[in-house]
C-alpha positions as CSV (number, residue, x, y, z in Angstrom):
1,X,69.5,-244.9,36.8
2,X,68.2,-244.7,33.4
3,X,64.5,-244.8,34.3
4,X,61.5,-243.5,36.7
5,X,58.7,-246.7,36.8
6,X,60.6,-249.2,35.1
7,X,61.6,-250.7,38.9
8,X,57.8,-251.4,40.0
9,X,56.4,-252.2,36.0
10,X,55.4,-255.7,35.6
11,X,57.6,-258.0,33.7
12,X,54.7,-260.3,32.7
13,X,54.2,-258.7,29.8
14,X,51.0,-259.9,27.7
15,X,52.5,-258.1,24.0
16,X,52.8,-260.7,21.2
17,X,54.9,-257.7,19.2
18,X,57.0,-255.3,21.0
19,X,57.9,-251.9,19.5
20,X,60.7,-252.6,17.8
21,X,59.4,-255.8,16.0
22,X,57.8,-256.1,12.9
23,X,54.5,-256.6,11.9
24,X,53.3,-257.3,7.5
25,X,52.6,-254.6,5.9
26,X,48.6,-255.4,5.6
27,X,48.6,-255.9,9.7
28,X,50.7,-252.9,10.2
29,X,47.8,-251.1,7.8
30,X,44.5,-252.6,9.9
31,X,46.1,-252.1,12.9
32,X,47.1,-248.1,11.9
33,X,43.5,-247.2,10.6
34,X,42.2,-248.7,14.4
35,X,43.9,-246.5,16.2
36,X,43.0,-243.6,13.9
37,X,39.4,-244.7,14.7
38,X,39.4,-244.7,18.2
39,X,41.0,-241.1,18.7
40,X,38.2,-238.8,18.0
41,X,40.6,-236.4,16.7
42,X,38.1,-234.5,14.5
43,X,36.4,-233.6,17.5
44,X,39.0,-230.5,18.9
45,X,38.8,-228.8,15.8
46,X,35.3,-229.2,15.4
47,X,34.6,-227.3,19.0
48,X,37.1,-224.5,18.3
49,X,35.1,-224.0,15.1
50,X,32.1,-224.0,16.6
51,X,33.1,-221.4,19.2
52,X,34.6,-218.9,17.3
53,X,32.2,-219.4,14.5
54,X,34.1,-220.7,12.0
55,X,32.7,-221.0,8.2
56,X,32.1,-224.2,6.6
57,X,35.2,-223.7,4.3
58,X,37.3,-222.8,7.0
59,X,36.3,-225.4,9.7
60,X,36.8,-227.9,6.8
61,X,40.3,-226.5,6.4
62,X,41.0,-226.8,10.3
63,X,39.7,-230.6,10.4
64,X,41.9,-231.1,7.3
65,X,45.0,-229.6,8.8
66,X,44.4,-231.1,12.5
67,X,44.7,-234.9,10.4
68,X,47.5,-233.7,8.8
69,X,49.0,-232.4,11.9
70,X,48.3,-235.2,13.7
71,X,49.8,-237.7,11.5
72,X,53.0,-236.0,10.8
73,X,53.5,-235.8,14.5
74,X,52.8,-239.4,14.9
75,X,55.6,-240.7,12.8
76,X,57.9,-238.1,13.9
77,X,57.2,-239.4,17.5
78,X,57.1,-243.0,17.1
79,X,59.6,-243.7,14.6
80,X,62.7,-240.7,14.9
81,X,62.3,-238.9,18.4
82,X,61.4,-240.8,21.6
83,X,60.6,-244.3,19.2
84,X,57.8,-245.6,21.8
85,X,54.5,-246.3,20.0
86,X,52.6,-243.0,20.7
87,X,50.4,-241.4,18.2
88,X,49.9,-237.8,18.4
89,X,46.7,-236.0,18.2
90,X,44.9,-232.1,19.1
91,X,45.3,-231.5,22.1
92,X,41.9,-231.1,24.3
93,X,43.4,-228.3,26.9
94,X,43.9,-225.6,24.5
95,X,40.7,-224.9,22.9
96,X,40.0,-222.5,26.2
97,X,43.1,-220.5,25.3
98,X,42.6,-220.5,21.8
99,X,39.1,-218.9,22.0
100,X,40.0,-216.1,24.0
101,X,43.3,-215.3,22.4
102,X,41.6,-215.5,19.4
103,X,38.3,-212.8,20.1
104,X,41.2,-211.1,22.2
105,X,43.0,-210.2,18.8
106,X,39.8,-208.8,16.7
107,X,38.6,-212.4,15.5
108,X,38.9,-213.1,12.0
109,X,42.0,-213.1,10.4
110,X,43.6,-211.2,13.0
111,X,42.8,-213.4,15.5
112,X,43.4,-216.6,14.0
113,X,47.4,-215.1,13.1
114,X,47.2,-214.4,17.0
115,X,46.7,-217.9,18.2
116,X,49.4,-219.5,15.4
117,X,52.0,-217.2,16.2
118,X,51.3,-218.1,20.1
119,X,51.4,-221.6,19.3
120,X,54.5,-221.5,16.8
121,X,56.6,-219.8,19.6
122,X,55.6,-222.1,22.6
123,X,56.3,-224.8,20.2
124,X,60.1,-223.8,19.8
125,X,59.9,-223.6,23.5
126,X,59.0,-226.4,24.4
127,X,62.0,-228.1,21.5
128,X,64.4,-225.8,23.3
129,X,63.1,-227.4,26.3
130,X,64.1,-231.0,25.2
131,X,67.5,-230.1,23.9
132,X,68.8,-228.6,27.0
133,X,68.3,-232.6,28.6
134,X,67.1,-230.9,31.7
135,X,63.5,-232.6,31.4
136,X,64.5,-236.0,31.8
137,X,66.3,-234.8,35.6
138,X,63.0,-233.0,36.4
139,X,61.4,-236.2,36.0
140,X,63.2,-238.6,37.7
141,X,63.5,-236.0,40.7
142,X,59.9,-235.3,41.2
143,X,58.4,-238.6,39.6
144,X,59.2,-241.8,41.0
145,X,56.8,-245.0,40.5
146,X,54.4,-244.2,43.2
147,X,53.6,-241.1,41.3
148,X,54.1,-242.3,38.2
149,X,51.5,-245.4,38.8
150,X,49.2,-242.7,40.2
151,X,49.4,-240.1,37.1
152,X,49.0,-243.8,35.0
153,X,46.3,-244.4,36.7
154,X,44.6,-241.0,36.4
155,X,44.7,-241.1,33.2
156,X,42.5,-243.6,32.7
157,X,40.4,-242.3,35.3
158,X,39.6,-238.4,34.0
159,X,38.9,-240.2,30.2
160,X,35.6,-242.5,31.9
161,X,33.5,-239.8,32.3
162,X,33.8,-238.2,28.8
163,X,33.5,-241.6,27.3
164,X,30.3,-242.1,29.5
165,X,28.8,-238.6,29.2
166,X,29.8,-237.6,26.4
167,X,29.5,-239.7,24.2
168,X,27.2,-242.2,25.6
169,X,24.7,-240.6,28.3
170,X,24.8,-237.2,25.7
171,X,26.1,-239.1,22.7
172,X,24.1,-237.5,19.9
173,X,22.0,-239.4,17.1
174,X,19.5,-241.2,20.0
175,X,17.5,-241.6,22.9
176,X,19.4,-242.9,25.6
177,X,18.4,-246.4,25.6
178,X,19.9,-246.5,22.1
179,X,23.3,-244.8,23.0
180,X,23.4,-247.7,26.3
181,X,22.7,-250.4,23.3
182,X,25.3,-249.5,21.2
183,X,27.9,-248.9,23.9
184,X,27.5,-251.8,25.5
185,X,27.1,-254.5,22.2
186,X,30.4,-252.5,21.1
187,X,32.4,-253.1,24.8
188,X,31.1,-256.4,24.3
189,X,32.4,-257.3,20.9
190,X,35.9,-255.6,22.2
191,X,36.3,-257.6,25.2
192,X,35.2,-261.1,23.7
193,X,37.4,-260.4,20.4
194,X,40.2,-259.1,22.7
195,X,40.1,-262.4,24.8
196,X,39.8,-264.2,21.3
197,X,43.6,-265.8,21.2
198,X,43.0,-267.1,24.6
199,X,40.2,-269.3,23.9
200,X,41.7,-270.6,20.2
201,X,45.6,-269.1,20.6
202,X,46.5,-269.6,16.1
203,X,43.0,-268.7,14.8
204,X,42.1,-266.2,17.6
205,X,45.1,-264.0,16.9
206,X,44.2,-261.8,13.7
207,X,40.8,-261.7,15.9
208,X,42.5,-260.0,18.7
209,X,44.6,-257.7,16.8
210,X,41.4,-256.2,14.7
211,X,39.1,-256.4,18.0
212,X,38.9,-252.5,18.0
213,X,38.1,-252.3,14.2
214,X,35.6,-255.5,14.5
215,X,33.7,-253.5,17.5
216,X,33.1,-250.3,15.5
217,X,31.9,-251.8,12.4
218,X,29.7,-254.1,14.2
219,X,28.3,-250.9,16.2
220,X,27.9,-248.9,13.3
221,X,26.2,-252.1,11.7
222,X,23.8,-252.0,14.1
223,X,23.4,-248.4,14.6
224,X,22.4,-248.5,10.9
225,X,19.9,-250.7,11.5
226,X,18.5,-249.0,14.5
227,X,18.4,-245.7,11.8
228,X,21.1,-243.9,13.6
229,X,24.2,-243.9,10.8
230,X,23.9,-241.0,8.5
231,X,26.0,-241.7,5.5
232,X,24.9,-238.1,3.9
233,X,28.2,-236.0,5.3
234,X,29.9,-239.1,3.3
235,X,28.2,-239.1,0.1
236,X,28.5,-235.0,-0.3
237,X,32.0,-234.9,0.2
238,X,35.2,-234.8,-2.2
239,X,37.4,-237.3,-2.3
240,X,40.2,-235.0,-2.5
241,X,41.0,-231.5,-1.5
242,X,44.1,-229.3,-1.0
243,X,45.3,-228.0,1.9
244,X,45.4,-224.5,3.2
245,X,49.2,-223.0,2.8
246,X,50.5,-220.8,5.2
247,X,51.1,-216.9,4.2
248,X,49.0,-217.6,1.6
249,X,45.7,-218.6,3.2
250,X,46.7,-217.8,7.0
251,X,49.1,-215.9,8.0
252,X,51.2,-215.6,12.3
253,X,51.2,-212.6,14.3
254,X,52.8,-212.2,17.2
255,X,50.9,-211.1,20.1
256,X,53.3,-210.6,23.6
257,X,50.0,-211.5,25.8
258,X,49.1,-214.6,23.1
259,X,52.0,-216.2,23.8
260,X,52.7,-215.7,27.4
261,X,49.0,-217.5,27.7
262,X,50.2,-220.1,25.2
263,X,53.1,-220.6,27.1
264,X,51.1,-221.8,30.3
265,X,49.4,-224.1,27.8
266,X,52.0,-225.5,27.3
267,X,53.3,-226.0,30.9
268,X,50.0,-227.6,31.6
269,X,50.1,-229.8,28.3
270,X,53.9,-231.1,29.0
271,X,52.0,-232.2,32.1
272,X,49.6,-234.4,30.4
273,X,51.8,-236.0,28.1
274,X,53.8,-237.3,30.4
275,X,51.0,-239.4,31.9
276,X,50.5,-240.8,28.2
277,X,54.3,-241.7,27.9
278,X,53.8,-243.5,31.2
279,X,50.8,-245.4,30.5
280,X,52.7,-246.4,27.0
281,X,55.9,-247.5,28.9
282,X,54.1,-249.8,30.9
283,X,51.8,-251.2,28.7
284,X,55.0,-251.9,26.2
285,X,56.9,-252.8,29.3
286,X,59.6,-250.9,28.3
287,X,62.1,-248.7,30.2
288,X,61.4,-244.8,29.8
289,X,65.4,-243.5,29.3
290,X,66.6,-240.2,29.6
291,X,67.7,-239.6,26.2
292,X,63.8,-240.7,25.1
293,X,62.4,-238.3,28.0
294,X,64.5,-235.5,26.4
295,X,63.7,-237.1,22.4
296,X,59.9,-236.6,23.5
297,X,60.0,-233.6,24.3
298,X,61.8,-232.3,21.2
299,X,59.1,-235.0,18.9
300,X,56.2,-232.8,21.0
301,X,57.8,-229.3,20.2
302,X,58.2,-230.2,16.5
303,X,54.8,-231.6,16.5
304,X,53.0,-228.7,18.3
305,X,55.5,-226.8,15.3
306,X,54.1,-228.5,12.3
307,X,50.7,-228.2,13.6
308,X,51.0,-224.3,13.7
309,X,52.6,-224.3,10.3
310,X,50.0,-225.8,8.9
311,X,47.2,-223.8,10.7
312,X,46.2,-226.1,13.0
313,X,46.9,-226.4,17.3
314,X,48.6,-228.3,19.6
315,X,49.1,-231.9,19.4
316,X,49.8,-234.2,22.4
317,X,50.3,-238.0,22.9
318,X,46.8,-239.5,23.1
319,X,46.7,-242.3,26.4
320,X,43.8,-243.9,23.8
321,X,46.1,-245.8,22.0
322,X,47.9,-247.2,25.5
323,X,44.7,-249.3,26.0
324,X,44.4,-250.4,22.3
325,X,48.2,-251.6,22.7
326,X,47.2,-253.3,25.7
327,X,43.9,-255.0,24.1
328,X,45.3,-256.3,20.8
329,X,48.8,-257.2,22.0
330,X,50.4,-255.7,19.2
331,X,53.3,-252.6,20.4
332,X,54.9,-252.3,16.7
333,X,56.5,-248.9,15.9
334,X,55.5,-249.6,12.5
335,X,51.8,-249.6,13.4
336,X,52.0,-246.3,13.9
337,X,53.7,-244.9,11.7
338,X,50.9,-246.8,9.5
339,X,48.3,-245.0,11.8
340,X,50.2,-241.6,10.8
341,X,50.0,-242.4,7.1
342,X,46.3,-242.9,7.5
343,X,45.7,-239.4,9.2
344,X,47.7,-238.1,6.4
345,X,45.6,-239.5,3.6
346,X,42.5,-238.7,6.0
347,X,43.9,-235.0,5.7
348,X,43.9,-234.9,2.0
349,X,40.2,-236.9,1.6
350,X,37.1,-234.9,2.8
351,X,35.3,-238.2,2.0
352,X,37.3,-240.6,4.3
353,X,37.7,-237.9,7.0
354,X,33.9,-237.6,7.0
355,X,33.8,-241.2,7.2
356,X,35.5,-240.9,10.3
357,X,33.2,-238.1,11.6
358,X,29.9,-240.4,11.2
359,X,30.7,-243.5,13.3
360,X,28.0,-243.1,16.5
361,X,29.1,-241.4,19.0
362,X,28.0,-244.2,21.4
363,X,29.8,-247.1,19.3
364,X,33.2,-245.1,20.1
365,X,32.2,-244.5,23.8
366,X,31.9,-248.2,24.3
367,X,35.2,-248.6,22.8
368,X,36.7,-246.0,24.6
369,X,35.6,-247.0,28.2
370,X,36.7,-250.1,28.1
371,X,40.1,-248.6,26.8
372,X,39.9,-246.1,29.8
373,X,39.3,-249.2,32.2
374,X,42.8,-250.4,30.8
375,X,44.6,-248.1,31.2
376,X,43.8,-247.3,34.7
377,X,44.4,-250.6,35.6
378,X,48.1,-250.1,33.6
379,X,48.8,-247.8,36.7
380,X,47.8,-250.1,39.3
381,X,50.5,-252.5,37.7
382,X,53.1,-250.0,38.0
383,X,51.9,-249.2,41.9
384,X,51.3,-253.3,42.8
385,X,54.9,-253.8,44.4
386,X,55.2,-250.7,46.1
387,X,54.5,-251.4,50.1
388,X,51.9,-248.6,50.8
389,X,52.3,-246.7,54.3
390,X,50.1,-243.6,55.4
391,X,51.9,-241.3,52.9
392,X,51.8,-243.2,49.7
393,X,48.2,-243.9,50.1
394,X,47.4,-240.0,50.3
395,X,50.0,-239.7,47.3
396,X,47.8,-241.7,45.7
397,X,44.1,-240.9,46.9
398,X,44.0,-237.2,46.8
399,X,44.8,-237.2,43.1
400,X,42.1,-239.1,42.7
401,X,39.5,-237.1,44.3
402,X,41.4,-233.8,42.4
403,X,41.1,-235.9,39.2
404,X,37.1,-236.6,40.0
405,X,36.3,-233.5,41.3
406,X,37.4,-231.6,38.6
407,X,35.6,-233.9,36.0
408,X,32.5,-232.7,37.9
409,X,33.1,-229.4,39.1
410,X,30.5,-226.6,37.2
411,X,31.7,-225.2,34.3
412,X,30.1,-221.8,34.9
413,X,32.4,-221.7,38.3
414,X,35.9,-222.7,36.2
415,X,35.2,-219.5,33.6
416,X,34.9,-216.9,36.9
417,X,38.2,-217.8,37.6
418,X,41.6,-216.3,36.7
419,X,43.0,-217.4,33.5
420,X,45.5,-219.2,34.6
421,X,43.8,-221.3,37.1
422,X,40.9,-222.2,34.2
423,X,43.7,-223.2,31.8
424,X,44.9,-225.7,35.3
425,X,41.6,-226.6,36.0
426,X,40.4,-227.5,32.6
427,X,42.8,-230.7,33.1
428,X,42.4,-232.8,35.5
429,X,45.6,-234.7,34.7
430,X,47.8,-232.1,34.6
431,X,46.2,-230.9,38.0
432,X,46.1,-234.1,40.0
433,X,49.5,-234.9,38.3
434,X,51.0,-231.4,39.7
435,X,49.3,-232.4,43.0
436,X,51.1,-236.4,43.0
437,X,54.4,-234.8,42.8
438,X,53.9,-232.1,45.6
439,X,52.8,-234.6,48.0
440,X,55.0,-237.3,47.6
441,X,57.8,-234.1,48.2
442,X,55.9,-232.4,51.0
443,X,54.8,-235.7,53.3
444,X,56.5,-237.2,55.6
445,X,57.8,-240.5,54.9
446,X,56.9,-242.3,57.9
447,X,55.2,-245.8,57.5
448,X,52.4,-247.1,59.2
449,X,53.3,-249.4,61.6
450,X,53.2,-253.4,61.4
């Protein structure tokens, strides 16, 4: 039995292109530069800068290397390893680790060689990992489609709050009536382009496939008229600028406490990404084998390993792009490997990466909600034909509350604890993931009664 959800996954499928199908060359290039939009992926680099007090030259460098990362990672992903359509970006759950290995190791140069030496060895870890093949039996022991629906589901669930939060309710550049504007004008542009094909099914297409694309410039359209676009970062940028070359401009050190802390990071990310392979499968409706189990596992370690070559941290599969799939229709491998072009080329162009940087932070959040929304409901799909006695709904209702409770839980409480449990802590996913599995193991199978 080749596959862990594929037996409660809908075979309705709503995809006009599948992975493996073909898309032109100038669809293949809109479609790439949506998803780039909608995956904040500036953002992680930006806060590890910010908290180690990065210079302007070097935070540049990290952004720079982060898109470079990022798309490299992509097309190795998508196109030679586990060949689903998952795009590859910084990974959120590090920055934590990365911080204190980082101070831990005398800051500066020092402690920047500490944290890319931790992350280049947990990187040929975690490729070791996927050439054994013993992840692929780990998951279809300990993940069947009750928990795999739930860890879909959850997903979607921990990504609400930043999207509201963050970049809405606390979404910088306006007052809060503003940010609700944008957000909602933007949601609304997505949903009524998304639904496009169904009202006029020829001429509606090309409007569903560019709905994410048409909802951001129409936000940042209207942001600019509501005097909340700064072009400035844009303007006073180069268009083209070389990258930072390791040994030359950074160097790896290899710290035995740095990377036994990386290594949990790791754990922890593997964790995540798995949700995101999940909420792919069933958006694409496509079976999750073991040989592509084992495959994404070695595309992650090779990804994490570029990234550290090139200065930069972690990448994981972003669950982002799962809803996009989902809203345009459109599954095509070669979309993202178009989308890891475009990273590339951001990586090289301060002027198109700042480009990126200045869309409001409401616009995206309006986006991203609704994306969020999807992909939640991509794990009540997977759940739907599953009959649900006393232990399955526990399965799947405790992970919930885990997965809300640590969205909410203080901050100041999470950095008292142990190391370890902050890097657990810091993701809900991983967390309420970890917690799916153990239940479905530990409870009793009885059903309720008829």
């Amino acid at each position: 039995m080749e596959t862990t959800i594929k037996e409660a996954s809908t075979t309705n499928s709503r995809l006009t292109v599948g992975p493996n199908e073909a898309v032109s060359t100038p669809q293949a290039i809109l479609l790439g530069i949506q998803h780039v939009l909608a995956m904040d992926v500036y953002v992680v680099p930006f806060i590890i800068a910010s908290i180690i007090g990065l210079s302007a030259k070097d935070t540049s460098a990290l952004i720079q290397a982060t898109f470079l990362s990022a798309g490299i990672a992509t097309i190795i992903q998508s196109y030679f390893c586990m060949k689903l359509p998952v795009a590859q970006g910084p990974s959120f759950i590090p920055i934590g680790a990365v911080a204190g290995i980082y101070f831990a190791n005398g800051s500066g140069a020092a402690g920047w060689s500490s944290v890319l030496g931790a992350s280049l060895v947990g990187a040929v870890a975690v490729t070791l990992l996927g050439f054994t093949g013993v992840f692929n039996k780990i998951i279809r022991q300990f993940v069947p489609p009750i928990v795999g629906g739930t860890i879909i589901f959850i997903v979607g669930l921990s990504l609400m709050p930043v999207a509201l939060n963050d970049n809405i309710f606390n979404g910088a550049g306006g007052t809060i009536n503003q940010n609700l504007i944008l957000a909602s004008l933007s949601a609304v542009v997505l949903v009524v382009c998304s639904l496009a094909a169904s009202i006029f099914p020829k001429q509606g297409r090309l409007i569903k496939i560019a709905s994410v694309i048409l909802a951001l410039i129409i936000g940042s359209i209207t942001a600019s008229f509501m005097g909340m676009l700064d072009l400035s970062a844009v303007g006073n940028a180069s268009w083209f600028s070389l990258i930072h070359l390791p040994f030359k401009d950074f160097s790896f050190s290899f710290n035995p406490s740095a990377i036994f802390t990386m290594l949990i990071i790791y754990v922890v990310l593997m964790a995540e990404t798995t949700g995101t392979w999940f909420a792919v499968s069933n958006v694409c409706d496509e079976e999750l084998t073991d040989k592509q189990l084992n495959r994404g596992v070695i595309g992650e370690g090779i990804g994490c390993l570029i990234a550290s070559l090139l200065g930069s941290t972690p990448v994981t599969g972003y669950s982002t792009n799962a809803g996009i799939i989902s809203i345009t229709g459109v599954a095509s491998r070669k979309v993202f490997a178009a989308a890891g072009v475009w990273f590339i080329v951001f990586g090289f162009s301060g002027k198109l990466s700042a480009l990126i940087s200045v869309i409001p932070s409401a616009v995206i959040g309006g986006v991203f909600v609704v994306v969020c929304g999807i992909i939640a409901i991509s794990g009540f799909q997977v759940m739907k034909a599953i009959d649900l006695g006393e232990k399955e709904t526990y399965v799947i209702a405790i992970p919930i509350i885990i997965t809300l409770a640590l969205t909410f839980i203080p901050k100041d409480y999470v950095s008292s604890l142990p190391q370890f449990l902050q890097y657990l802590l810091s993701s809900p996913v991983a967390t309420a993931s970890i917690a799916a599995i153990l239940l479905n193991k530990v409870l009793p199978n009885e059903k309720v009664a008829q």
